[in-house]
Phi, psi and omega in degrees: 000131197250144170207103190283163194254156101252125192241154188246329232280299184301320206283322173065024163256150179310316183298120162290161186286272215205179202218112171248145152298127156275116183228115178277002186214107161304005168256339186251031191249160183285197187266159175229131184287112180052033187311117170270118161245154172236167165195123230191169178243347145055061147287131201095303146085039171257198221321316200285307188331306185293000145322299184280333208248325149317306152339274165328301198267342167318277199311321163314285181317311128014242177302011189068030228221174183244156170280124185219120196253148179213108199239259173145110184219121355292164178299123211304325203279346166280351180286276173327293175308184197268097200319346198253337198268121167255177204242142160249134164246197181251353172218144148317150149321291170311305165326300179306296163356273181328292197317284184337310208263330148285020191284320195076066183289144165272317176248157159222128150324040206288096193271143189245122183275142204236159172285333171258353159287345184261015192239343131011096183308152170305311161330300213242349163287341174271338214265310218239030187230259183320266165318316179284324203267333200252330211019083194270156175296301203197108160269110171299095210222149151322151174284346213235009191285111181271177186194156170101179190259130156100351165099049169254012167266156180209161141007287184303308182276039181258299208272342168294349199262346188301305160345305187291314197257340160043104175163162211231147179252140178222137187236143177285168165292140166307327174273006166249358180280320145338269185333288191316314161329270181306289187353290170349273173337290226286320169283341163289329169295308181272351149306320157291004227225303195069046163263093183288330186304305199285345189269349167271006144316282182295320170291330177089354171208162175322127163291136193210164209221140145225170159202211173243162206256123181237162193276122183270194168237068184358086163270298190306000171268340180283329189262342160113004170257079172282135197247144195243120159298095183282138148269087209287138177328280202251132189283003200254357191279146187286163193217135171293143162318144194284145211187165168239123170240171165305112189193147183281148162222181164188128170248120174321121016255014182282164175245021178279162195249137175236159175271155194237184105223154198247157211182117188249085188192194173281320212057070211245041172259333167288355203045030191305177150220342175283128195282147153233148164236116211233123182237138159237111184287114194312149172047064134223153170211029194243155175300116192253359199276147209093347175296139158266170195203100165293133196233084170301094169298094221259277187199168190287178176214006190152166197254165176303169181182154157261161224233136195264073172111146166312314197301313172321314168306303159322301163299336196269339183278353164286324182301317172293323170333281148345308190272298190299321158278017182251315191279000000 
């Protein structure tokens, strides 16, 4: 199943950016002219990722060729992996999508990994995977990328098969594969942290969440702060620590961005116990529940904290307020 992308969305433009082919089924894919391909699970899709995708569309251009991303839905390690450990990410599926296509990737793969596809020989992932579905031109692959049932294919065995298959290997650097690593870590760790500068550094654009706006039991509306209660869509997606920030929002389906601030906690002035994520939208008052809603998270502005009586609470959210329309 083929699908084109246009995407408006981080940008919040009218214009489309740019229009990728989507393909959801490896039985359905076209011939790919001089296809370059990679392949990664590019969570996140920040700087280094874009490195490689720069790489990629270089070595397309080039050779006149199409740019092909190759991605693996559900994530291999929930298939693979140990069942008891769960995995968090920095994007959906659908996040990825965007983020790629404005990187301005031209095809992106979505391969859907199966318990018979990981059972798949190192061998028959290149011949009858690799070779049959994409016939590639130049595969873009890590010196350190394993592949196949038990990870036993590798880099060497890309490059004795190329010969056979007549098509060319190119390896990312090691030190950016490295970088791309930590990068990862480093950005799940300070999100779980709320150092939002630095992981939104690195990622290279706002780190932003959506879910559905569900009814809480609108204290914050008894305080002159009304809140919109989130469910974020996906439970595996990372979520920042708890704290109060600064944030951009945009409800679906407009793409205008409104200003905000947000509260990741317990609530323990209230004496809650249940974590919630709670937004309040400056100048807004309307009723929103069901709505999806998406949240760019701009920077932390303080840590949770309990408050000796409402009105004290009541001062320090004018006082955040304040600090939020100033970032």
């Amino acid at each position: 199943m083929k699908t084109d992308i246009t995407i408006y969305y981080l940008s919040f433009s009218f214009a489309p950016l740019f229009i990728m082919n989507v393909y959801h089924d490896i039985i359905d894919l076209p011939v790919f002219s001089n296809a370059v391909i990679t392949i990664g699970t590019f969570d996140g899709v920040h700087n280094g990722h874009r490195q490689i995708i720069e790489q990629l569309k270089l070595e397309a251009s080039n050779i006149n060729g199409s740019s092909v991303v190759i991605t693996f839905y559900p994530h291999p390690r929930q298939i693979v992996g140990n069942p008891t450990h769960q995995i968090f990410i920095l994007n959906t599926l659908n996040e990825k999508i965007k983020l790629l296509s404005e990187a301005g990737v031209e095809n992106l793969v979505i391969v859907p990994f199966t318990q018979t596809f990981a059972e798949l020989t190192a061998a028959s992932y290149i011949s009858d995977f690799l070779v049959n579905c994409f016939h590639p031109h130049t595969i873009i692959i890590g010196y350190d990328h394993k592949f196949g049932h038990n990870r036993m294919g590798n880099f060497e065995l890309l490059e004795k098969m190329s010969a056979i298959f007549n098509f060319s290997v190119k390896e990312i650097p090691e030190q950016l594969l490295q970088d791309i690593t930590i990068s990862s870590t480093k950005i799940r760790n300070k999100l779980l942290e709320g150092d939002i500068a630095t992981a939104n550094e690195l990622l290279g654009y706002t780190y932003f969440f959506s879910g559905e706006v569900i009814q809480g039991n609108q204290l914050g509306r008894t305080i002159g702060f009304p809140t919109a209660n989130i469910n974020p869509d996906d439970a595996q997606k990372i979520i920042p620590g708890n704290g109060v920030y600064a944030v951009d929002v945009s409800i679906h389906p407009s793409k205008k961005p409104l200003k905000g601030m947000m509260n990741i906690g317990i609530r323990p002035t209230f004496n809650q116990t249940q974590r919630v994520i709670e937004v309040n939208i400056f100048d807004f008052d309307e009723l929103i529940y069901g709505k999806e809603l998406t949240v760019m998270v701009k920077a932390k502005m303080r840590n949770e904290m309990k408050f000796n009586g409402i009105e004290a609470l009541k001062d320090q959210l004018n006082i955040d307020k304040i600090m939020a329309m100033a970032l």
